[in-house]
Backbone as CSV, one residue per row, in Angstrom:
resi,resn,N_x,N_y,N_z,CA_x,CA_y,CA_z,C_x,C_y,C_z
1,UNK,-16.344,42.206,-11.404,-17.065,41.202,-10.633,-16.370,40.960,-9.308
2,UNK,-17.170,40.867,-8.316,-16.315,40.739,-7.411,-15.903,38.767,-6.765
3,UNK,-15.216,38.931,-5.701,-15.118,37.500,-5.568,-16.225,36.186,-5.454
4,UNK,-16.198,35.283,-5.817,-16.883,34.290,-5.864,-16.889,33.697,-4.632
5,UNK,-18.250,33.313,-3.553,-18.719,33.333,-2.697,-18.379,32.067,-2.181
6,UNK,-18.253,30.728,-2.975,-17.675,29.302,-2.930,-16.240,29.275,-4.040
7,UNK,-15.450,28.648,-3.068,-14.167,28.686,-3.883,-14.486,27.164,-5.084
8,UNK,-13.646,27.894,-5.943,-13.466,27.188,-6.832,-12.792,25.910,-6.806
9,UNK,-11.420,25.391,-5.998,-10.736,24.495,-5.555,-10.638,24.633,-4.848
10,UNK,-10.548,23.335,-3.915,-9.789,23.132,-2.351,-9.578,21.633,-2.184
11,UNK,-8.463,21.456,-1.359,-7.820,20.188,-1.043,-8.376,19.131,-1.742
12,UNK,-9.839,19.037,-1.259,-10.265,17.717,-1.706,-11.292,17.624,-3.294
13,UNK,-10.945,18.716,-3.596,-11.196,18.945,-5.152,-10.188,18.058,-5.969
14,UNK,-9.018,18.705,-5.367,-8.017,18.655,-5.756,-7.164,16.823,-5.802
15,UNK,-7.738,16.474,-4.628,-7.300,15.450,-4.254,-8.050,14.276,-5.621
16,UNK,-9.689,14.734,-5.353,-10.724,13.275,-5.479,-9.927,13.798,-7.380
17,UNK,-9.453,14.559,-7.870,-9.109,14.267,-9.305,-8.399,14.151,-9.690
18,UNK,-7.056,14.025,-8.723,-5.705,13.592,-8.940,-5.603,11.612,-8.606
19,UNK,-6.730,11.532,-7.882,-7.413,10.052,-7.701,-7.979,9.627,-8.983
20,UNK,-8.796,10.011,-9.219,-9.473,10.180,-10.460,-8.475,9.992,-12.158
21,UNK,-7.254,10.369,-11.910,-6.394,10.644,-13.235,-5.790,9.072,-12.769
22,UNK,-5.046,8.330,-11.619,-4.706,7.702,-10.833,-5.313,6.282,-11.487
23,UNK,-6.700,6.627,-11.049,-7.625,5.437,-11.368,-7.771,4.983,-12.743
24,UNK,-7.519,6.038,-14.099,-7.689,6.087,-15.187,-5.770,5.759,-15.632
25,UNK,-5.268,6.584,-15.189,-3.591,6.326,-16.375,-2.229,5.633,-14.948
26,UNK,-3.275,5.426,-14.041,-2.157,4.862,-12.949,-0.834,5.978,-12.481
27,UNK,-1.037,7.202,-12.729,0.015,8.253,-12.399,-0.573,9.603,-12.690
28,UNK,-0.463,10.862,-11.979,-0.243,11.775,-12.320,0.592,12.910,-12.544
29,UNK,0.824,13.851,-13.063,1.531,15.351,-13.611,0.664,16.158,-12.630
30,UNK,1.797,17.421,-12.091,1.027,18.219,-11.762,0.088,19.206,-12.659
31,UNK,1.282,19.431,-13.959,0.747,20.002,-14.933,-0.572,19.263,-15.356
32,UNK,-0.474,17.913,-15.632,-1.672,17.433,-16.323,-2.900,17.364,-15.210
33,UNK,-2.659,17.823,-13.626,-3.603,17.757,-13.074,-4.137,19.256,-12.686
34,UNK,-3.991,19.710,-13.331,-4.227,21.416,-13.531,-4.627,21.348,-14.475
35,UNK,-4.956,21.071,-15.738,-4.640,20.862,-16.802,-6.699,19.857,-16.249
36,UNK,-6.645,18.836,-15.947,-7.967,18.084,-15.563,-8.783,19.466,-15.255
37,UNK,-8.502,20.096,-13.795,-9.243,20.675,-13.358,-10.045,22.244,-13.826
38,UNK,-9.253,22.206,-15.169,-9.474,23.396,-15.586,-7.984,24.551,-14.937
39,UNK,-7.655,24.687,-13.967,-6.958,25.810,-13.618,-5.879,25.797,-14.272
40,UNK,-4.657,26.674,-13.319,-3.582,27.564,-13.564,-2.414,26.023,-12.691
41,UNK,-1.335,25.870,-13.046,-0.725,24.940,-11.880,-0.673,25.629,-10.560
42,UNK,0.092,26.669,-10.414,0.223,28.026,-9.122,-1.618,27.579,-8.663
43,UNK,-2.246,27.296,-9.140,-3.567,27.246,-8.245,-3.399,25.830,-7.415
44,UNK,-2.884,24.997,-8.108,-2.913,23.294,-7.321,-1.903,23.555,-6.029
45,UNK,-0.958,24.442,-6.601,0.447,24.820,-5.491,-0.369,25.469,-4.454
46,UNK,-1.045,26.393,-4.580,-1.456,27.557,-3.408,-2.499,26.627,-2.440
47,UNK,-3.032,25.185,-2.990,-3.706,24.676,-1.793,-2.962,23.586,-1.506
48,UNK,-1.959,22.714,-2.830,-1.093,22.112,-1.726,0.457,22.188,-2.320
49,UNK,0.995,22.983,-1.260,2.296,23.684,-0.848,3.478,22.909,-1.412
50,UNK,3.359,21.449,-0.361,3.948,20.655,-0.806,4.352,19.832,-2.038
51,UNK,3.272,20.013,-3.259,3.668,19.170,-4.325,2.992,18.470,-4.602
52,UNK,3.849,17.519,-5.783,3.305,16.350,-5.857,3.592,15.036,-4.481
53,UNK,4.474,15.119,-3.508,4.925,14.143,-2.678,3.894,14.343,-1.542
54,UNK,3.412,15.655,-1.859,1.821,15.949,-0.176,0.769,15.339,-1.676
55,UNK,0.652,15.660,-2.384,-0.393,15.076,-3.056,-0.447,13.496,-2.985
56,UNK,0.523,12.955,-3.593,0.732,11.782,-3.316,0.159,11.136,-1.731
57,UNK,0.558,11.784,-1.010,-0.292,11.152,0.072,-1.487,11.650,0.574
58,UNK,-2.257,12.833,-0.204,-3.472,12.936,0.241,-3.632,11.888,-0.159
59,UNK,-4.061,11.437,-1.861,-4.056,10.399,-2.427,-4.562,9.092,-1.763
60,UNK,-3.583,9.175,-0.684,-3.018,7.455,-0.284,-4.485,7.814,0.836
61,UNK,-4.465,8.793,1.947,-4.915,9.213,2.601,-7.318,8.640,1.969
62,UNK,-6.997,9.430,1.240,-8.540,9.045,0.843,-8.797,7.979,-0.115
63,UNK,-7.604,7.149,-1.135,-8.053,5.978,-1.177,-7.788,4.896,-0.217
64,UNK,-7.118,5.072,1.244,-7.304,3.783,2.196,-8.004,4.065,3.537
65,UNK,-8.831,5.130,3.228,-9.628,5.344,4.424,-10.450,4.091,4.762
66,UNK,-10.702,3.451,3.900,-11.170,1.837,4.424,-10.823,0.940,5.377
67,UNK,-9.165,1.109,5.670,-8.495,0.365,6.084,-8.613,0.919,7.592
68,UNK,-8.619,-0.588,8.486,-8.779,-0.417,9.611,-8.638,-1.346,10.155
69,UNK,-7.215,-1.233,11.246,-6.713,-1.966,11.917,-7.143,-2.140,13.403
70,UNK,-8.134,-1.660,13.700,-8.545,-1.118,15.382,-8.729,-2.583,15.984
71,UNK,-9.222,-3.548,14.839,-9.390,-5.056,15.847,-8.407,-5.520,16.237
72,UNK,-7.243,-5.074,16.177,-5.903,-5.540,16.459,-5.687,-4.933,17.928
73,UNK,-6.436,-4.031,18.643,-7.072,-3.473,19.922,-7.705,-4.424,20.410
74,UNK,-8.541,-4.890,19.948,-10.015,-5.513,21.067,-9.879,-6.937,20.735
75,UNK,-9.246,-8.083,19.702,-9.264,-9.183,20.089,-8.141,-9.603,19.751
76,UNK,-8.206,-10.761,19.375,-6.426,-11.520,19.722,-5.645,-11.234,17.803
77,UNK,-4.600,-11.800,17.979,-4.063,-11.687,16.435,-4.397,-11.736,15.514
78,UNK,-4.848,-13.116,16.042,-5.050,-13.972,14.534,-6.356,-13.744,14.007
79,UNK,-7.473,-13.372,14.670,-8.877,-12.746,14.782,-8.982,-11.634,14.227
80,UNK,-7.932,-10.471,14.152,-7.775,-9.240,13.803,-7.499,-9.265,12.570
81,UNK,-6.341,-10.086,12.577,-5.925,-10.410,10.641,-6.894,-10.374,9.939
82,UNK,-7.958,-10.999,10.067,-8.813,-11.014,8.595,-9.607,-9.973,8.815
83,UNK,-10.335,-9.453,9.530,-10.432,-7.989,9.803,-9.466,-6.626,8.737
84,UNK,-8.294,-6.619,9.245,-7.630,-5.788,9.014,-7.374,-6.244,7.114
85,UNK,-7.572,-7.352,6.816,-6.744,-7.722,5.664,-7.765,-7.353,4.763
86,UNK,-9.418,-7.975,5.247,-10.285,-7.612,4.487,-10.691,-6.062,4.028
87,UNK,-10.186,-5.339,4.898,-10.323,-3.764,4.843,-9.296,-3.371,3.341
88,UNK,-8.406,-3.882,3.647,-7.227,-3.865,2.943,-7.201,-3.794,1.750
89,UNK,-8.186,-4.954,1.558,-8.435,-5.544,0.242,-9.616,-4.700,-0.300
90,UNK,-10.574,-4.244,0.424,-11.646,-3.193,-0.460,-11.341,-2.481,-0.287
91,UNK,-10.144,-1.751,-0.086,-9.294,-0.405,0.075,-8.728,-0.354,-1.405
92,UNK,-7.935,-1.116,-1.909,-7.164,-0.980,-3.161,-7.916,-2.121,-4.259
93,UNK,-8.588,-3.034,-3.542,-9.902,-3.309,-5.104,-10.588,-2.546,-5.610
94,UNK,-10.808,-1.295,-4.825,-11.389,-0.054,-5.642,-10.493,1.057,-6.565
95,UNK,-9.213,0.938,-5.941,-7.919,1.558,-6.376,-6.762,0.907,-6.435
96,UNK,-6.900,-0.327,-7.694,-5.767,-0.810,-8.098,-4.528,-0.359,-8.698
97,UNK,-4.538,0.601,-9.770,-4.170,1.210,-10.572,-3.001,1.969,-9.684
98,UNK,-3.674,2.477,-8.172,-2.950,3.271,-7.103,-1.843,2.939,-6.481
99,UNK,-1.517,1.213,-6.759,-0.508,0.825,-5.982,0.669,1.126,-5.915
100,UNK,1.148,0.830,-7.239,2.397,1.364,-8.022,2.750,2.758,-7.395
101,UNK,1.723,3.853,-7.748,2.033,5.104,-7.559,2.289,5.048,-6.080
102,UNK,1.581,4.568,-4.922,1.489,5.093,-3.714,3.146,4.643,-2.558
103,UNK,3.610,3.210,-3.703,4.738,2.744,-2.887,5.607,3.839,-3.248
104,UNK,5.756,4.457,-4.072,6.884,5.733,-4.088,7.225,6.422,-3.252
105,UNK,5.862,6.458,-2.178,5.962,7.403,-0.963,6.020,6.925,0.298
106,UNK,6.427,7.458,1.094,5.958,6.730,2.619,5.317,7.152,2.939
107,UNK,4.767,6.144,4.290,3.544,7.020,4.451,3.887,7.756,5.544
108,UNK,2.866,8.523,5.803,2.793,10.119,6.723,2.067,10.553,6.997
109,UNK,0.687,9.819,6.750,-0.690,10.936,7.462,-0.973,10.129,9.243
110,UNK,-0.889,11.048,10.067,-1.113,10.174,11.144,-2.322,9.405,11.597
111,UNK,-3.367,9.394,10.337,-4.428,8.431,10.960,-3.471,7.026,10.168
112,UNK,-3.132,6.674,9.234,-2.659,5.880,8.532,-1.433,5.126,9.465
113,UNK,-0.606,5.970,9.922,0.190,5.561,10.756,0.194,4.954,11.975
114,UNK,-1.452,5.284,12.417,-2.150,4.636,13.651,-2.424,3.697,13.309
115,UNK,-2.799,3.045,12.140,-3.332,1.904,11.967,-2.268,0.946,12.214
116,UNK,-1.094,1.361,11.112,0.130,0.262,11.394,0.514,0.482,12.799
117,UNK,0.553,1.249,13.741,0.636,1.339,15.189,-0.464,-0.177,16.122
118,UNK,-1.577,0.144,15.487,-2.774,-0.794,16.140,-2.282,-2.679,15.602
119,UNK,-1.715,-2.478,14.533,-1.200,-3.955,14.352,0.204,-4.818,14.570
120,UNK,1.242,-3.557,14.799,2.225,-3.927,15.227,2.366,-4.083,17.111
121,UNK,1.318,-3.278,17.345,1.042,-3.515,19.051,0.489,-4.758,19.149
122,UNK,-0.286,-5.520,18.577,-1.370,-6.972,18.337,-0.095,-8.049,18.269
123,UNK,0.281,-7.241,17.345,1.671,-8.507,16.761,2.415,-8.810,18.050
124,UNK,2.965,-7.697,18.973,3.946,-7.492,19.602,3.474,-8.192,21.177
125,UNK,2.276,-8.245,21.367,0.952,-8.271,22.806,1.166,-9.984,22.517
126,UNK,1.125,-10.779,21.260,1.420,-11.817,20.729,2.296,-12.326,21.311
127,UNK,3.226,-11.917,21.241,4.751,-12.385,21.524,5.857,-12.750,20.335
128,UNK,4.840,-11.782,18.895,6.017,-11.850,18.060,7.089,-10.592,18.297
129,UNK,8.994,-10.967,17.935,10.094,-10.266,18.179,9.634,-9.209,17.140
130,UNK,10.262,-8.320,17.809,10.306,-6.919,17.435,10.753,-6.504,15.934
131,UNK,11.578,-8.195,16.190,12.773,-7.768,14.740,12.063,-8.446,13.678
132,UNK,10.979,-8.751,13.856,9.912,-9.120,12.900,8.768,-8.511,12.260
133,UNK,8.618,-7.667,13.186,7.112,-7.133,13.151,7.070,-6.897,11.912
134,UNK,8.207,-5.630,11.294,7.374,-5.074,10.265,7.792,-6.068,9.166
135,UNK,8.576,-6.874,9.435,8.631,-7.592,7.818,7.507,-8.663,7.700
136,UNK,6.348,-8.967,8.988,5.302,-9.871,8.910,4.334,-8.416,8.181
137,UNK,4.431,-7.479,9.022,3.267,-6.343,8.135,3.525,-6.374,6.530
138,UNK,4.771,-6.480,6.641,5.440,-6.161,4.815,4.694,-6.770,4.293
139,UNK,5.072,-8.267,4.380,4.747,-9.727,3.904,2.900,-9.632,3.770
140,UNK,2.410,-9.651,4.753,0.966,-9.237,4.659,0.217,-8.257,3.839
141,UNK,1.024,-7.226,3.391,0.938,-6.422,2.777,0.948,-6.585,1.065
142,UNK,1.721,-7.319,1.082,2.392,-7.735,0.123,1.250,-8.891,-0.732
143,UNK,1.083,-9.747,-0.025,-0.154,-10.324,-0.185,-1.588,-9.890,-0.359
144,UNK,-1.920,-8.781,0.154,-3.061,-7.805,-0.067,-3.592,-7.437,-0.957
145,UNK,-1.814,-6.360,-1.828,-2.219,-5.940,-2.766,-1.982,-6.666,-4.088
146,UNK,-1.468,-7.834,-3.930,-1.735,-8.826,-4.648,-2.727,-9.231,-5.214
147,UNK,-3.888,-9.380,-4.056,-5.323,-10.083,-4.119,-6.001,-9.037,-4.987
148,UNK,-5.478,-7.753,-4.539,-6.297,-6.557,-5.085,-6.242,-6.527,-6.668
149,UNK,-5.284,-6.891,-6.975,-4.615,-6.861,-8.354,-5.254,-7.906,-9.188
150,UNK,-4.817,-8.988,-8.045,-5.897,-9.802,-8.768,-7.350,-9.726,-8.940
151,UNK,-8.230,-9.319,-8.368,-9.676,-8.759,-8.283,-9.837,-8.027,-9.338
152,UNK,-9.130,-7.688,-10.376,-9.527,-6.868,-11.339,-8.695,-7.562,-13.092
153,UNK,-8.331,-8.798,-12.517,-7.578,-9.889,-13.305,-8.682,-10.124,-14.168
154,UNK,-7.995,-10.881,-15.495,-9.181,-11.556,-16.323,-10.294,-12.646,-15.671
155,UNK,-11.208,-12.292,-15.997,-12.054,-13.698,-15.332,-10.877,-15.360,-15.347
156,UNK,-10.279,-15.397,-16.888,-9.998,-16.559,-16.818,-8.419,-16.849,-16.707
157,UNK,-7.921,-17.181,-15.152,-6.627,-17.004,-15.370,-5.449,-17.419,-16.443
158,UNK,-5.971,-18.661,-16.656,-5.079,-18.867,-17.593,-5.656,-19.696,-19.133
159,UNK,-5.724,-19.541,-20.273,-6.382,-19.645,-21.368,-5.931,-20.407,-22.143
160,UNK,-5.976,-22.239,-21.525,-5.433,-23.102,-22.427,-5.673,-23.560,-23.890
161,UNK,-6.856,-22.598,-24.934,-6.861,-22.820,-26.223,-7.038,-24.255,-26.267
162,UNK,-6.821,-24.680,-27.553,-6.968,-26.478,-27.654,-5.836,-26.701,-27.863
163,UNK,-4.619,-25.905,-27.424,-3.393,-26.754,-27.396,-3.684,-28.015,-26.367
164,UNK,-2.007,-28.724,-26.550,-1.409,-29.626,-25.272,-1.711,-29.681,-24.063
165,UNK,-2.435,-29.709,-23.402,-2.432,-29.088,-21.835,-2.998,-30.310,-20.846
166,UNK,-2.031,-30.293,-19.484,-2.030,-31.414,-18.762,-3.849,-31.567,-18.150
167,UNK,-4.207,-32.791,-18.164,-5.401,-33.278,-17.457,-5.267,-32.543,-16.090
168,UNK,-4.482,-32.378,-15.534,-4.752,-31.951,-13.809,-4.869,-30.535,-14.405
169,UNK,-4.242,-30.103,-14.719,-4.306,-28.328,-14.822,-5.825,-28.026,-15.576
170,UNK,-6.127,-28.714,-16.697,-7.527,-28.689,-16.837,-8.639,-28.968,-16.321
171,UNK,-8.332,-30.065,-15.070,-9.153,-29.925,-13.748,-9.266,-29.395,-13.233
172,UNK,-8.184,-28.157,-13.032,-8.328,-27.478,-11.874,-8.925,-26.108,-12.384
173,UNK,-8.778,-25.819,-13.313,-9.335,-24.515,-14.144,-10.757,-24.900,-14.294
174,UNK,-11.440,-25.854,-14.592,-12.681,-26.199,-14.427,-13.411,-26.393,-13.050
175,UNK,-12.867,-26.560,-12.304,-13.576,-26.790,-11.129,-13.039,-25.331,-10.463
176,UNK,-11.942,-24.727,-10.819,-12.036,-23.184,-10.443,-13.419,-22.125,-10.539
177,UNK,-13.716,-21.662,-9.369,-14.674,-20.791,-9.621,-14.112,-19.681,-10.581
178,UNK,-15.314,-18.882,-10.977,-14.831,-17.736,-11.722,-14.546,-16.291,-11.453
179,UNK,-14.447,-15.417,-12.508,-14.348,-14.031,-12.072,-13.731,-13.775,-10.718
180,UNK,-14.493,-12.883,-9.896,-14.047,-11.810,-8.684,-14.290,-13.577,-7.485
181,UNK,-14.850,-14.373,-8.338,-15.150,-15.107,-6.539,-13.915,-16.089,-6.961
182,UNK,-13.011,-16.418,-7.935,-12.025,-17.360,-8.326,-10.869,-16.269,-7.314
183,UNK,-10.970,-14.972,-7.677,-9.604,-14.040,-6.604,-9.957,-14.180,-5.547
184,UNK,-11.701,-14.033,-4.585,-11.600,-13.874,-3.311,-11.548,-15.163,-2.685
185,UNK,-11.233,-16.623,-3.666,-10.950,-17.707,-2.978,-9.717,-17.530,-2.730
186,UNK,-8.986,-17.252,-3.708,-7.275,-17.346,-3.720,-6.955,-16.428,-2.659
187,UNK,-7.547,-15.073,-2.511,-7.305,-14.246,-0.883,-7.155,-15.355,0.098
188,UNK,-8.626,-15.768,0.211,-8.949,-16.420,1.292,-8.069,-17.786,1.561
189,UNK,-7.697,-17.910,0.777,-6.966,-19.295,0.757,-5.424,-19.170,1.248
190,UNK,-5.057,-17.799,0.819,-3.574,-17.269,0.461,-3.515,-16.670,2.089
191,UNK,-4.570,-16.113,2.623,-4.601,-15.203,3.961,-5.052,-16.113,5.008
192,UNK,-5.794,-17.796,4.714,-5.407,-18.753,6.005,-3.906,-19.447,6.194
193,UNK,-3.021,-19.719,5.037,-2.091,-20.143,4.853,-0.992,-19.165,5.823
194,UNK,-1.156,-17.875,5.338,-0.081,-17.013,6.156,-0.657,-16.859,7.227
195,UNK,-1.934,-16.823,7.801,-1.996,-16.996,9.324,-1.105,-18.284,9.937
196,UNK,-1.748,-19.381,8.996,-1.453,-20.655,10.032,0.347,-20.708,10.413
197,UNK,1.021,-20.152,9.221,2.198,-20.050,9.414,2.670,-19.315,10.310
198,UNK,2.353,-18.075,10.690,2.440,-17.343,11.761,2.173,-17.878,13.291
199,UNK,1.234,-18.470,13.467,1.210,-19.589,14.055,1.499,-20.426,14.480
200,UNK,2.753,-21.189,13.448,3.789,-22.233,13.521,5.102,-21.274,14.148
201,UNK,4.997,-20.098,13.189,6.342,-19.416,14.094,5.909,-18.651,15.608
202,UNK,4.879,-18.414,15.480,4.669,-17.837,16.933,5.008,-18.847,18.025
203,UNK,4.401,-20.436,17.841,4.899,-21.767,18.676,6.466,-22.027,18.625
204,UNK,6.589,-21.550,17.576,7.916,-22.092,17.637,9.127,-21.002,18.424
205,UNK,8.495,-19.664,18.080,9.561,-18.819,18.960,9.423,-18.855,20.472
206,UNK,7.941,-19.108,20.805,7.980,-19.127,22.063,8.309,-20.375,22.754
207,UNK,9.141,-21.633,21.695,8.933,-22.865,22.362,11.181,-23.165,22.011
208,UNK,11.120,-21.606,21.959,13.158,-22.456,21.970,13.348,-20.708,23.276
C-alpha cells in the first residue's frame, strides 16, 4: 500500500489529546499519550521534538488562547483589568484540571508572552514601579485561577448539616447565591477589591 494521502498525526492532533487526557486525569505520560492516540511513542517524538516540556506548552498555548490582554493598549489600567481578568477566567474555567500541570512550565510561546508584555506596559504607562509589576501580575493571577477553581466547586460551599452552626454564617449561606453565579460573585467581588487596592497604592506611590 502505498502512503496515506492525509497524515495520520500532527501537532494539533497531538496537542487537542494530550489536553484532552489533562482535562480528564489532570496530567499526562508521554507513553500514555501514545498509548490515547493509538500510535508508536517515536511517532508523538517525530512531531514534537521537544517532549513532554514543548508539549506542555503547546498545551498552555491552546488552552489560553482566550486570554487577552490587548485592552491594556487602548484604555487606562484599571479598565483593562476586568477585560484581561475576565478572559482569564474563561480561559481555565474550561481547563481547570490544567492549572497544576501548566505552572511546571514557563511560559514560552510568543503570542502568550505578548500578552504579559501588553499588561505590564499598562501597569508601567500607570506609574506602577517596575519592582512591582510582575508580583501585581502574580497576585492577579493568582486570584484568577482561583475563581477558575472555584467555578467548578460544589454548588454548596460549605454544608452545615443540622449541627451547631452560627446564625450569621447561616445567613450568609442563605442569602448566598448559588452554583457558577455564587463563584462569579466571589470573582467579581475578589477582582473589585484588588483593583481598588491598586489604586490606593498607585495614590500612594505617586503621593511620597
Amino acid at each position: 500500500m502505498g502512503r496515506p494521502r492525509v497524515a495520520l498525526l500532527d501537532r494539533d492532533k497531538i496537542t487537542a489529546a494530550a489536553l484532552a487526557l489533562v482535562d480528564r486525569d489532570g496530567d499526562f505520560t508521554m507513553p500514555g499519550l501514545a498509548k490515547h492516540l493509538g500510535v508508536q511513542v517515536s511517532s508523538v517524538y517525530h512531531h514534537v521534538p521537544g517532549g513532554r516540556a514543548e508539549l506542555i506548552e503547546l498545551v498552555r498555548v491552546h488552552a489560553t488562547k482566550r486570554i487577552d490582554g490587548s485592552a491594556f493598549d487602548e484604555v487606562p489600567w484599571d479598565a483593562a483589568f476586568p477585560v484581561w481578568a475576565g478572559s482569564f477566567l474563561d480561559a481555565f474555567s474550561a481547563h481547570p484540571t490544567a492549572i497544576r500541570l501548566l505552572a511546571t512550565e514557563p511560559v514560552r510561546d510568543p503570542s502568550l508572552v505578548a500578552v504579559y508584555g501588553s499588561v505590564a506596559s499598562g501597569l508601567r504607562r500607570a506609574g506602577f514601579p517596575d519592582d512591582e509589576i510582575l508580583a501585581i501580575i502574580t497576585a492577579a493571577e493568582n486570584l484568577f485561577l482561583g475563581a477558575a477553581l472555584d467555578s467548578v466547586a460544589p454548588e454548596v460551599m460549605v454544608d452545615v448539616g443540622v449541627g451547631e452552626v452560627s446564625e450569621d454564617l447561616r445567613a450568609a449561606l442563605a442569602a448566598a447565591p448559588a452554583g457558577r453565579a455564587r463563584a462569579r460573585q466571589a470573582f467579581e467581588v475578589g477582582l473589585a477589591v484588588f483593583i481598588d487596592g491598586l489604586r490606593a497604592k498607585l495614590v500612594d506611590a505617586q503621593g511620597s
